[in-house]
N, CA, C and O atoms as CSV, one atom per row, in Angstrom:
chain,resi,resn,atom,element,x,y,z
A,1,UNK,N,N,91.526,33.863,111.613
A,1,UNK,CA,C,91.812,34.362,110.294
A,1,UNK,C,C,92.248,35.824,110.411
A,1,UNK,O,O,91.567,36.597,111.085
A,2,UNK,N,N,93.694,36.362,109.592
A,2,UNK,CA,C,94.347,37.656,109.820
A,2,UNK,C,C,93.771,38.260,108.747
A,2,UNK,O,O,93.462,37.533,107.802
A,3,UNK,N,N,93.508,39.691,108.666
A,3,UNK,CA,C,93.019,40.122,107.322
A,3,UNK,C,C,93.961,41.433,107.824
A,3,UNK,O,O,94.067,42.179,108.798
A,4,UNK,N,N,94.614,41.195,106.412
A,4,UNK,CA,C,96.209,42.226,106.082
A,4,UNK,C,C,95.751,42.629,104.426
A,4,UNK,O,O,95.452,42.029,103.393
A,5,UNK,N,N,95.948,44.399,105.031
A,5,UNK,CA,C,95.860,44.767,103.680
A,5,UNK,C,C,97.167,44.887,102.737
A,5,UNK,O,O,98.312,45.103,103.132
A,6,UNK,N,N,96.761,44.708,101.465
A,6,UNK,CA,C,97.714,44.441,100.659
A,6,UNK,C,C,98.752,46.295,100.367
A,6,UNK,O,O,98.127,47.285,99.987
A,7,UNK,N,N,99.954,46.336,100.586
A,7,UNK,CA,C,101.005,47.832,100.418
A,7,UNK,C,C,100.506,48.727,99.045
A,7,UNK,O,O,100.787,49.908,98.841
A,8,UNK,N,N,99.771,47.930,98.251
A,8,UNK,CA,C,99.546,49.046,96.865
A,8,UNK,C,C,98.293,49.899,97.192
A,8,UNK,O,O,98.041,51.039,96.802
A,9,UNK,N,N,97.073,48.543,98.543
A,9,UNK,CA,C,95.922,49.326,98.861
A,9,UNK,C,C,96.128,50.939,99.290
A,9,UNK,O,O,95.733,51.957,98.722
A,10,UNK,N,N,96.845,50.771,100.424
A,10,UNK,CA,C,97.530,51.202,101.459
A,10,UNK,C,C,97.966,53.110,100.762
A,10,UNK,O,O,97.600,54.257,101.018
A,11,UNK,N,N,98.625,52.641,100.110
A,11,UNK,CA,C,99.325,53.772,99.130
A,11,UNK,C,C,98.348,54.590,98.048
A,11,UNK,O,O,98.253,55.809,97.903
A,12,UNK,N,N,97.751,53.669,97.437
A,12,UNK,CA,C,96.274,54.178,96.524
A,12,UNK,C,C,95.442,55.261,97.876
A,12,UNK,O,O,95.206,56.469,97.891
A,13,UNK,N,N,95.163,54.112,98.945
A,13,UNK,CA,C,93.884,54.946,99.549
A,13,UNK,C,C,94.954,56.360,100.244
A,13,UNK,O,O,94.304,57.227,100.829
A,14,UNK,N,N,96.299,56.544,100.188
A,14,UNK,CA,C,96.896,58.075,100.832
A,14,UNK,C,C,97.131,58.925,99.959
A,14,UNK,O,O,97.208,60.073,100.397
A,15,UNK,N,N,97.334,58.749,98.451
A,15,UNK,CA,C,97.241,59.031,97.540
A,15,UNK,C,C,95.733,59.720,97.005
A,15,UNK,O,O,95.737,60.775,96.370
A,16,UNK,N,N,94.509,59.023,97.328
A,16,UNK,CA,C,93.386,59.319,97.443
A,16,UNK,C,C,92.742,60.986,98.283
A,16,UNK,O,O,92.260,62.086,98.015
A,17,UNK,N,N,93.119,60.252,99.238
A,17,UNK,CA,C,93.334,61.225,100.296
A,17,UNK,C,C,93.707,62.400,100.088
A,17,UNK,O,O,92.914,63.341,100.115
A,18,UNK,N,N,94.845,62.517,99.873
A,18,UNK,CA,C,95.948,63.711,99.410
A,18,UNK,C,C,95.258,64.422,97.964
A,18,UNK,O,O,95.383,65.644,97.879
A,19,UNK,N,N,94.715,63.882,97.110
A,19,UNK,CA,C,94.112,64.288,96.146
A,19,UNK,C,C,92.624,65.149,96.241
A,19,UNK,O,O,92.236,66.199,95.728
A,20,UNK,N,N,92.070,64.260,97.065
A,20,UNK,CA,C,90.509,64.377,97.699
A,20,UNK,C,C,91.142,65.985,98.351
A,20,UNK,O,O,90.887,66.995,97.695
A,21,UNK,N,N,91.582,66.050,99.054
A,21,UNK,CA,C,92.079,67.257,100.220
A,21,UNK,C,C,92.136,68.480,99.604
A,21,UNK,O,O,91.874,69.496,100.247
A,22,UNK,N,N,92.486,68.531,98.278
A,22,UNK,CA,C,93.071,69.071,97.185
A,22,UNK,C,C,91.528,69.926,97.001
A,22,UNK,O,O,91.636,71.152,96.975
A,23,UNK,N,N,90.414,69.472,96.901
A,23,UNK,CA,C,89.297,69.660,96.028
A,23,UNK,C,C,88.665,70.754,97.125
A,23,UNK,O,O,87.941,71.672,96.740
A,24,UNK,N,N,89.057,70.538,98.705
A,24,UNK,CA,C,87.887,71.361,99.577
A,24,UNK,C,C,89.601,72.454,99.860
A,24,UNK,O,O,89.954,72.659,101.021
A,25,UNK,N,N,90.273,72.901,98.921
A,25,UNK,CA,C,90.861,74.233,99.567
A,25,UNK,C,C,90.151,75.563,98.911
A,25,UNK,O,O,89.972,75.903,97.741
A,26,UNK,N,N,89.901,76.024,99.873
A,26,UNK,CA,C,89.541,77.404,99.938
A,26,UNK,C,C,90.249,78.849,99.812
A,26,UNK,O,O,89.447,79.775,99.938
A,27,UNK,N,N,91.186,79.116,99.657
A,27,UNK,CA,C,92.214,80.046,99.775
A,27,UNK,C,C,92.167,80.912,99.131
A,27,UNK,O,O,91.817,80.567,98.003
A,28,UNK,N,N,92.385,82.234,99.236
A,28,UNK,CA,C,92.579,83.226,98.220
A,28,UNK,C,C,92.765,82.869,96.904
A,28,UNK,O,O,93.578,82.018,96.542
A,29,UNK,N,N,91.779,83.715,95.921
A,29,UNK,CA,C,92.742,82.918,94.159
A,29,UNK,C,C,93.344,83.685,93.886
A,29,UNK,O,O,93.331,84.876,94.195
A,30,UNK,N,N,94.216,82.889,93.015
A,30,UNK,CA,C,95.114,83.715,92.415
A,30,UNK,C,C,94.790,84.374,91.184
A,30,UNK,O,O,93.805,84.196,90.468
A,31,UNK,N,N,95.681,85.102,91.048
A,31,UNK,CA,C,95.568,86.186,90.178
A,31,UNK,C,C,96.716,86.390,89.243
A,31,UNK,O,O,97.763,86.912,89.626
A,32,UNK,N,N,96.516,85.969,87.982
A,32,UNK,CA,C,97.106,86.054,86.045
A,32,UNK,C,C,96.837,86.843,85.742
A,32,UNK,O,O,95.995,86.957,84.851
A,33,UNK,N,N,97.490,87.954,86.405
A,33,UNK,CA,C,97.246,89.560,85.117
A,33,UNK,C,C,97.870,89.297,83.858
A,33,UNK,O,O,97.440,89.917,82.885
A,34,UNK,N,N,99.101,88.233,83.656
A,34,UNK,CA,C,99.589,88.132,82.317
A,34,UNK,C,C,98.546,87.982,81.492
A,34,UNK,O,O,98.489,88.550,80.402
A,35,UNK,N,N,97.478,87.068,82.027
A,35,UNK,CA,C,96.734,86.265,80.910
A,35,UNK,C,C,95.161,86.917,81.028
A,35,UNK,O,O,94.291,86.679,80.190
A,36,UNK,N,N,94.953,87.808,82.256
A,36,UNK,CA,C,93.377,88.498,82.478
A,36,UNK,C,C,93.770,89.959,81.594
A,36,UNK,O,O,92.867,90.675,81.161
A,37,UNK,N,N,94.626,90.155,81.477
A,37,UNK,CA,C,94.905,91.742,80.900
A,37,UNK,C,C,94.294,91.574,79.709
A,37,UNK,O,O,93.823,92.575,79.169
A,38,UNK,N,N,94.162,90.083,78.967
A,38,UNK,CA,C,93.768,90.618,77.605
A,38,UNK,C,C,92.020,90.494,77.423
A,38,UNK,O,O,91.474,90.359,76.328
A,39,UNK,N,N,91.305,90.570,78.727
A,39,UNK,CA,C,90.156,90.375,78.857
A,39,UNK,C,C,89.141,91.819,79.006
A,39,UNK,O,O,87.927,91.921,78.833
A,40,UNK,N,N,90.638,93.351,79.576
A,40,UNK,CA,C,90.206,94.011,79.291
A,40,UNK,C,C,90.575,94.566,77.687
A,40,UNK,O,O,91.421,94.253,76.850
A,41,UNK,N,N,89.244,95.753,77.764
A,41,UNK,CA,C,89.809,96.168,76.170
A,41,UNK,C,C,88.342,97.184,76.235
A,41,UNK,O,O,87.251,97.018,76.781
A,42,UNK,N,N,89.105,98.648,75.123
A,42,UNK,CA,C,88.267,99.717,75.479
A,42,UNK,C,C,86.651,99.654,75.403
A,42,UNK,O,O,85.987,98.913,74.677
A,43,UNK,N,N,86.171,100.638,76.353
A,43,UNK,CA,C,85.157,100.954,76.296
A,43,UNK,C,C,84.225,99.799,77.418
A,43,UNK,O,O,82.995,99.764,77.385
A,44,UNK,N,N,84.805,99.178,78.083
A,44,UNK,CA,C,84.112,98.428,78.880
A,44,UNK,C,C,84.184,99.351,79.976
A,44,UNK,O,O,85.021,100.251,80.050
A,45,UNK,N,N,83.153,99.075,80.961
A,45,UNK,CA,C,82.452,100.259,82.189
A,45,UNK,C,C,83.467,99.637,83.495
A,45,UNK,O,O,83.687,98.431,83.607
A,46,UNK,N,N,83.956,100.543,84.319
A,46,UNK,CA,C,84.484,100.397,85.669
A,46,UNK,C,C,83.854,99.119,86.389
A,46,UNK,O,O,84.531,98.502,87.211
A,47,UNK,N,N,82.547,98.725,86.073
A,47,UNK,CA,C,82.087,97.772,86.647
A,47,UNK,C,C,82.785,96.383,86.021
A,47,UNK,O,O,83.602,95.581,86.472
A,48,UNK,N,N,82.192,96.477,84.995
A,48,UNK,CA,C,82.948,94.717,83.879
A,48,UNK,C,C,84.573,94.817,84.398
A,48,UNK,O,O,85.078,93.713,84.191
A,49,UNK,N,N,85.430,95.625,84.916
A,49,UNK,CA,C,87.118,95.438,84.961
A,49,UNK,C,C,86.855,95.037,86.475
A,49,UNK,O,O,87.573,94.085,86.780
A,50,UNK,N,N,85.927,95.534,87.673
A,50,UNK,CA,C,85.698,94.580,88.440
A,50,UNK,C,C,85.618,93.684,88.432
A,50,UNK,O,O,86.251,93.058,89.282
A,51,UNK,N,N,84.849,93.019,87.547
A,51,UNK,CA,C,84.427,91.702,87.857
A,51,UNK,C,C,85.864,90.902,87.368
A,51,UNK,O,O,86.458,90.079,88.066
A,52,UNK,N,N,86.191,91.256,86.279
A,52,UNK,CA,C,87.182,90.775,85.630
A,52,UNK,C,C,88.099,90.659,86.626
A,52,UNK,O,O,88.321,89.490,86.942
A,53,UNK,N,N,89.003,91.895,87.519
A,53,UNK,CA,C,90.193,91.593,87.609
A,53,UNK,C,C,89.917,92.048,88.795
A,53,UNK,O,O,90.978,92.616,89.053
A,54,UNK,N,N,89.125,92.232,89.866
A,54,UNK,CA,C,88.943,92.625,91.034
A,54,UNK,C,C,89.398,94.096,91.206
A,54,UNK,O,O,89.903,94.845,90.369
A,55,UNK,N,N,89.100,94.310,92.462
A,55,UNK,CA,C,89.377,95.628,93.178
A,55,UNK,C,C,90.848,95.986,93.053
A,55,UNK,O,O,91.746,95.159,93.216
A,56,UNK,N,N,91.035,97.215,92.765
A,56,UNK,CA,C,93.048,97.395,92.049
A,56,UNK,C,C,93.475,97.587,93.399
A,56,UNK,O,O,92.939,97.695,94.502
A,57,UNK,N,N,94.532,97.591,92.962
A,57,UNK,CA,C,95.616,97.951,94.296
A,57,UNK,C,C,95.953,99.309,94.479
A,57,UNK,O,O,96.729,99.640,95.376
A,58,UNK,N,N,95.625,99.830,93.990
A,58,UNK,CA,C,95.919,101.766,93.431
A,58,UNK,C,C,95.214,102.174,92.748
A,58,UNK,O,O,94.805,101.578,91.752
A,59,UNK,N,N,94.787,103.602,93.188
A,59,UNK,CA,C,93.791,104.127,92.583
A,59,UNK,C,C,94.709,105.758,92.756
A,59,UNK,O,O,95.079,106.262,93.816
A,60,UNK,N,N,94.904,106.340,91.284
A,60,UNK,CA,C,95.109,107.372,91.026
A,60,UNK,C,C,94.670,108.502,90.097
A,60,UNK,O,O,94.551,108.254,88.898
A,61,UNK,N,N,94.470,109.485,90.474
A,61,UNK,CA,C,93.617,110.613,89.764
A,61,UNK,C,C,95.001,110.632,88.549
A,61,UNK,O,O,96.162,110.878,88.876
A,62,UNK,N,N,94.477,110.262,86.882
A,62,UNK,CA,C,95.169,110.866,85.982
A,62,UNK,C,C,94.793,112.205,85.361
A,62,UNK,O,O,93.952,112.985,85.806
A,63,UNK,N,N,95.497,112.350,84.326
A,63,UNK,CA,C,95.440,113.549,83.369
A,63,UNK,C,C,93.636,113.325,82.766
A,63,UNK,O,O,92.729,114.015,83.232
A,64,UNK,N,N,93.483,112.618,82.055
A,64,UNK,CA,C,92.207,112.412,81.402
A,64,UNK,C,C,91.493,111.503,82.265
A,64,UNK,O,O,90.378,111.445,81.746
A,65,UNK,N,N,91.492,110.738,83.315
A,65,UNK,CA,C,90.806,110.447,84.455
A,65,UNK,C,C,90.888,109.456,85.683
A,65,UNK,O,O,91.386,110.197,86.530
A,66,UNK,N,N,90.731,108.417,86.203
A,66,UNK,CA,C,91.083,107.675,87.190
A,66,UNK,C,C,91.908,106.387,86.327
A,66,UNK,O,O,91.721,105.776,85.275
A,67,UNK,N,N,92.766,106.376,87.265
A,67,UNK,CA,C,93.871,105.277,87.017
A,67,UNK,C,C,93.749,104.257,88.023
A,67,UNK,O,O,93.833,104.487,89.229
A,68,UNK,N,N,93.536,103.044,87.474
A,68,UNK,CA,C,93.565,101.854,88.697
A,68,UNK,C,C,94.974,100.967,88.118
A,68,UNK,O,O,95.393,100.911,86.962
A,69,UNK,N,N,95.379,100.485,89.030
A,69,UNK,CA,C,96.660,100.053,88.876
A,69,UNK,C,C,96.494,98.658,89.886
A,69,UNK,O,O,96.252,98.703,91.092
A,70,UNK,N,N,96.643,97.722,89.268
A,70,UNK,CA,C,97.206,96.587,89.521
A,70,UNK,C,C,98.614,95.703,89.365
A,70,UNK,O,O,99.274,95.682,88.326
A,71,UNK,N,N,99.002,94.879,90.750
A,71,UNK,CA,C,100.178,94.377,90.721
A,71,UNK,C,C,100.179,93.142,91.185
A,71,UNK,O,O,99.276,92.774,91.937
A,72,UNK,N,N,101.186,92.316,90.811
A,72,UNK,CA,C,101.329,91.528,91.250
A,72,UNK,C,C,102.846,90.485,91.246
A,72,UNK,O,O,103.394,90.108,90.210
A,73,UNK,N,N,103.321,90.160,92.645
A,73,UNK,CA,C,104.797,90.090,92.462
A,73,UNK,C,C,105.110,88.221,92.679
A,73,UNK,O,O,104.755,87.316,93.434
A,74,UNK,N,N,105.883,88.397,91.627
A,74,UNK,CA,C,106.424,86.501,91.710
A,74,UNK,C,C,107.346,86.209,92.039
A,74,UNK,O,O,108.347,86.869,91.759
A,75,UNK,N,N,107.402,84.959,92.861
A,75,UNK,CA,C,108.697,84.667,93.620
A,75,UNK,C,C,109.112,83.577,92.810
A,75,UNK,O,O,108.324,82.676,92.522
A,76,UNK,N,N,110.288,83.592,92.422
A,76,UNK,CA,C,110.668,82.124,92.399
A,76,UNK,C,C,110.975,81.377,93.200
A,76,UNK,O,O,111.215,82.049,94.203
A,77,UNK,N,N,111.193,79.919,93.492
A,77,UNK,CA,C,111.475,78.682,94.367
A,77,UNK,C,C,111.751,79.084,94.988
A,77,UNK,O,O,111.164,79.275,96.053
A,78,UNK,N,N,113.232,79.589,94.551
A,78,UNK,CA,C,114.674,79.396,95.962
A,78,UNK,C,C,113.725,81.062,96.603
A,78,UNK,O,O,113.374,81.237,97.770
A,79,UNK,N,N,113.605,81.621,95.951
A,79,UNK,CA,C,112.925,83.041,96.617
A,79,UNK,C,C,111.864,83.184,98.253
A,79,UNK,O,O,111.715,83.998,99.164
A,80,UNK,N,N,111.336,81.835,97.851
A,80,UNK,CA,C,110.068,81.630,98.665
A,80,UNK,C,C,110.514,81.020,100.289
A,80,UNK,O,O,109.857,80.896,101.323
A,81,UNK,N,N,112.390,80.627,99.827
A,81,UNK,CA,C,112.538,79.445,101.447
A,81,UNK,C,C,112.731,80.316,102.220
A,81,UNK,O,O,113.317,81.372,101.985
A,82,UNK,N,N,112.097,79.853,103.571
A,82,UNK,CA,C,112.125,80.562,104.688
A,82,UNK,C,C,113.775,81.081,104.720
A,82,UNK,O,O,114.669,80.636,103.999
A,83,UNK,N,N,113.903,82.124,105.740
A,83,UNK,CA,C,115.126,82.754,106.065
A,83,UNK,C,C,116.182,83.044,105.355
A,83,UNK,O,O,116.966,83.924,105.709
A,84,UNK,N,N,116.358,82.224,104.086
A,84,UNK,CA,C,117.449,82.295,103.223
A,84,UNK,C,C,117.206,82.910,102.002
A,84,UNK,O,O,118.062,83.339,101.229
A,85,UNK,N,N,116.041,82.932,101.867
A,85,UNK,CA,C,115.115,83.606,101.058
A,85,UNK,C,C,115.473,85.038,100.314
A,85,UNK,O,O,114.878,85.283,99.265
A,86,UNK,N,N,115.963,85.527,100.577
A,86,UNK,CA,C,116.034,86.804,100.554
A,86,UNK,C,C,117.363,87.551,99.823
A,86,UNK,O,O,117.699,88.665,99.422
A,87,UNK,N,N,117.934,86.057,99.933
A,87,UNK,CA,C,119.089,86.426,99.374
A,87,UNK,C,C,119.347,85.396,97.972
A,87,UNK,O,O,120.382,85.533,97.319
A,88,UNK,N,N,118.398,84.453,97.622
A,88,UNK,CA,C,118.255,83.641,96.737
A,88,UNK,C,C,117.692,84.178,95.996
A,88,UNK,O,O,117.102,85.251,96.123
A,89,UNK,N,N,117.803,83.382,94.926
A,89,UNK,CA,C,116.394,83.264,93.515
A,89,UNK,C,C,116.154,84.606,93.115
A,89,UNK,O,O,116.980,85.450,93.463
A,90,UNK,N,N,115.060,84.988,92.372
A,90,UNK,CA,C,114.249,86.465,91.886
A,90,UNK,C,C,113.042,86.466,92.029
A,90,UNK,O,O,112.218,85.563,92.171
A,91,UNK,N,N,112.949,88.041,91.962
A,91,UNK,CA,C,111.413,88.045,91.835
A,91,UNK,C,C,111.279,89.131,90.950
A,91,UNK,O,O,112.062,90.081,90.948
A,92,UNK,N,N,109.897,88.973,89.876
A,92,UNK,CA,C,109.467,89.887,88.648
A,92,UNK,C,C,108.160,90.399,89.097
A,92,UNK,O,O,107.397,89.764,89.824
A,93,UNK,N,N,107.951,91.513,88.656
A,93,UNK,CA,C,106.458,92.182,89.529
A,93,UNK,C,C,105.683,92.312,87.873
A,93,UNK,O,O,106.396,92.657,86.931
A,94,UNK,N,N,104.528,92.072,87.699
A,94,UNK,CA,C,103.429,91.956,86.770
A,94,UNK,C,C,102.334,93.299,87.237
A,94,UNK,O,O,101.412,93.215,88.048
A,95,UNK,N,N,102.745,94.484,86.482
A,95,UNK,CA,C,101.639,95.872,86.540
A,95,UNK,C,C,100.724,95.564,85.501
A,95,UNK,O,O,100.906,94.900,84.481
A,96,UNK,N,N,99.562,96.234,85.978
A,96,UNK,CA,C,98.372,96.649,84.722
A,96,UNK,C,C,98.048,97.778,85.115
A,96,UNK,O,O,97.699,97.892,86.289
A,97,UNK,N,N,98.066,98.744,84.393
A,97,UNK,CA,C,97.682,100.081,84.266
A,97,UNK,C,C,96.113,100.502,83.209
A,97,UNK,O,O,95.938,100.533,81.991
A,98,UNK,N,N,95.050,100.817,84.590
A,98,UNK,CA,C,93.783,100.611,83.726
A,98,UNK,C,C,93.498,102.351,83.631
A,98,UNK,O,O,93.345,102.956,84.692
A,99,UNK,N,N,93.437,103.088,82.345
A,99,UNK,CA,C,93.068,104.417,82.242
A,99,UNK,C,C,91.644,104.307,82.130
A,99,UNK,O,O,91.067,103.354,81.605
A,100,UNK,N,N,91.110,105.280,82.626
A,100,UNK,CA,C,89.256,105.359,82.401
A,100,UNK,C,C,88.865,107.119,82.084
A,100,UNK,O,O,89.128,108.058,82.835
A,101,UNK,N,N,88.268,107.171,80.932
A,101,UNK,CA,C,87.672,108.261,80.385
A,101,UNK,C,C,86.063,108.253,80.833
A,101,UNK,O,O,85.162,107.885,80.078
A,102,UNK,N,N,85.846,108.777,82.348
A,102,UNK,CA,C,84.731,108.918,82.516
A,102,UNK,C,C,84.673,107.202,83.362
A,102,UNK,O,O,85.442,106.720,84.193
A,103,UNK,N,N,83.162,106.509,82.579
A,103,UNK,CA,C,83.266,105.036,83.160
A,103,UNK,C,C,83.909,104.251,82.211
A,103,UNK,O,O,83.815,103.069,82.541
A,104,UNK,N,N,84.297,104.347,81.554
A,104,UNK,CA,C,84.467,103.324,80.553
A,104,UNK,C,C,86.690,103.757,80.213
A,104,UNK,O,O,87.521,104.662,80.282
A,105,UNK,N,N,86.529,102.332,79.871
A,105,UNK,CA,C,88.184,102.038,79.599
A,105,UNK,C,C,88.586,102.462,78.654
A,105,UNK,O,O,88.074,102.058,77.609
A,106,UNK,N,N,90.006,103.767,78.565
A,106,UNK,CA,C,90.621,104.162,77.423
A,106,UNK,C,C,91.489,103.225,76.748
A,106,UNK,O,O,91.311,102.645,75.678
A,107,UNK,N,N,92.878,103.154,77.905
A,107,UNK,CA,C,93.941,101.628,77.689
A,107,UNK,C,C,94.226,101.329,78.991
A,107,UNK,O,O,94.151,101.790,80.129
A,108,UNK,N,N,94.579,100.387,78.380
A,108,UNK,CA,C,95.157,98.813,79.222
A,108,UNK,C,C,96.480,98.575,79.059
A,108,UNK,O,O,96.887,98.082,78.007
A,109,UNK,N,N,97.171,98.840,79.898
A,109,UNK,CA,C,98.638,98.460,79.838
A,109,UNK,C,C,99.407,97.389,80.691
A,109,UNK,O,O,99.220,97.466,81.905
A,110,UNK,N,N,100.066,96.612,80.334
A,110,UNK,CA,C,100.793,95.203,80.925
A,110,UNK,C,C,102.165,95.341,81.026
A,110,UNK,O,O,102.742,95.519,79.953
A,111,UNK,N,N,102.743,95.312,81.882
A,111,UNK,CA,C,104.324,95.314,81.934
A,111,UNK,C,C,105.009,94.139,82.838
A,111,UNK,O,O,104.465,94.216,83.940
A,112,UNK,N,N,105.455,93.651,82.840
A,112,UNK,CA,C,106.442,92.987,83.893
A,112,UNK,C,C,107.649,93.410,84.188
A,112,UNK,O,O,108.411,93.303,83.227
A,113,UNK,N,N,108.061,93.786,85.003
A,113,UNK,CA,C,109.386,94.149,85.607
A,113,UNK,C,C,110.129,92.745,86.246
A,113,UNK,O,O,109.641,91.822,86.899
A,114,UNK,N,N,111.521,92.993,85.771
A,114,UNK,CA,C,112.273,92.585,86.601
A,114,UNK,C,C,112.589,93.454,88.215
A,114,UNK,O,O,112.222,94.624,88.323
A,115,UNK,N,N,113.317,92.708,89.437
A,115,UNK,CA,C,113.885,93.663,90.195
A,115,UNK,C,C,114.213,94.724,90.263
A,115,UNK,O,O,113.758,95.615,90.981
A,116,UNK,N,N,115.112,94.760,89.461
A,116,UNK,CA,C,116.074,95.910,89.304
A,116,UNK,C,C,115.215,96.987,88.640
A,116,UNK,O,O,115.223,98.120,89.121
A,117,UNK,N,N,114.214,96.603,87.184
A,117,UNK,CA,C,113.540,97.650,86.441
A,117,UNK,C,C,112.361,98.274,87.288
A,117,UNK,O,O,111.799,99.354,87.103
A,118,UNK,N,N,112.125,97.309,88.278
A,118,UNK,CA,C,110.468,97.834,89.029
A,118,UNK,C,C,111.384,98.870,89.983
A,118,UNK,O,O,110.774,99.909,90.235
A,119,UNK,N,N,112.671,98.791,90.537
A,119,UNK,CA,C,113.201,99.322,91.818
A,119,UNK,C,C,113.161,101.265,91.110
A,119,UNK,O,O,112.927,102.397,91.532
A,120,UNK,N,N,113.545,100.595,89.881
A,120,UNK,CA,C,113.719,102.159,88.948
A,120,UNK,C,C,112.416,103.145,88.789
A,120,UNK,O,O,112.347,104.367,88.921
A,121,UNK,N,N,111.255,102.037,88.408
A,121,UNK,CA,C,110.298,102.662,87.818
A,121,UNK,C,C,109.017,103.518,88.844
A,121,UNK,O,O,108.044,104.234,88.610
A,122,UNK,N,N,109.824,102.839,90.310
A,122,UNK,CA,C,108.767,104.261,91.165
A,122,UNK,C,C,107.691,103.707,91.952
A,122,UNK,O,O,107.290,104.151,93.027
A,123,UNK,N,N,107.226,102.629,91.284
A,123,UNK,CA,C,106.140,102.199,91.630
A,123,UNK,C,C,105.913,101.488,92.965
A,123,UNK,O,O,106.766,100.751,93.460
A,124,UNK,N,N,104.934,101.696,93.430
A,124,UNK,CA,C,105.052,101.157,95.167
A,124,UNK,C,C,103.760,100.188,94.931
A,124,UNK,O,O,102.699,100.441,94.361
A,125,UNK,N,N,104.328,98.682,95.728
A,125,UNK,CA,C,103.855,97.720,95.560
A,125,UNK,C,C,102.824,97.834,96.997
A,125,UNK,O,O,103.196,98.468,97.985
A,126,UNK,N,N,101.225,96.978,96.920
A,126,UNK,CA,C,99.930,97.306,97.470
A,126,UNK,C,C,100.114,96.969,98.767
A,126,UNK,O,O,99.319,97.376,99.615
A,127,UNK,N,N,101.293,96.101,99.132
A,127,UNK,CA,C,101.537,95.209,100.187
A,127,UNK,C,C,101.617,93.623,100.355
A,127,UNK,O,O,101.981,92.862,99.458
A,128,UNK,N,N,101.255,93.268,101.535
A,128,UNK,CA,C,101.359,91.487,101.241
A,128,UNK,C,C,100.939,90.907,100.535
A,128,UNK,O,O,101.092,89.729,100.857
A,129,UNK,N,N,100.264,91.039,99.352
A,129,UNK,CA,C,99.293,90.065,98.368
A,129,UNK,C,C,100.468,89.858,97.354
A,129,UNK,O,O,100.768,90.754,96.565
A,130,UNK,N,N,101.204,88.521,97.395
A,130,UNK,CA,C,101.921,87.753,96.312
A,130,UNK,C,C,101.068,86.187,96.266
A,130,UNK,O,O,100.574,85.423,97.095
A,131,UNK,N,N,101.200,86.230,95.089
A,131,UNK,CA,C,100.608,85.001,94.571
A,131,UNK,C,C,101.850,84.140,94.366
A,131,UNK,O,O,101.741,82.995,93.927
């Protein structure tokens, strides 16, 4: 007696698999300043914007007091293929600009740049961290 599994088993249980695999990744998370920016808001302490939005990428002495600055740059598709990359697709960079009076948060600022507007605006990106 042959025991042959049936092609839909077959496909369900790699499908399974591939899904299951899905559940134990571990990887850096990512990071939605579009959508975490509106989580800060004044008067919360240097600590709560930790937790919130992690450790910034920049830290600068302002006028009225420390500036943390967060970034984060998006690739599109064609942006991401190896070698050709570079000359394809776009990419838009996502700033948050956190002012602090003392410990606690004055404003919160959100911008997205295109290419061309981030190339203008000065700003130097933290290094390899793209999401």
């Amino acid at each position: 007696m042959r025991f042959a599994f049936p092609s839909r088993f077959v496909v369900c249980l790699c499908l399974l698999g591939l899904v299951g695999s899905g559940c134990f990744y571990h990887g850096e998370p990512v990071r939605h300043l579009s959508s975490d920016v509106c989580l800060i808001t004044p008067n919360l302490t240097q600590k709560e914007v930790l937790a919130t939005l992690g450790p910034p990428d920049q830290k600068q002495q302002g006028e009225q007091g420390e500036v943390w600055i967060y970034d984060t740059v998006n690739k599109s598709f064609l942006r991401k293929t190896p070698y050709i990359g570079e000359k394809l697709g776009s990419e838009n960079y996502d700033v948050v600009t956190v002012t602090f009076v003392g410990d606690t948060v004055a404003t919160c600022l959100y911008r997205s740049y295109s290419e061309e507007e981030f190339k203008k605006s000065g700003i130097k990106t933290s290094g390899p961290r793209e999401d």
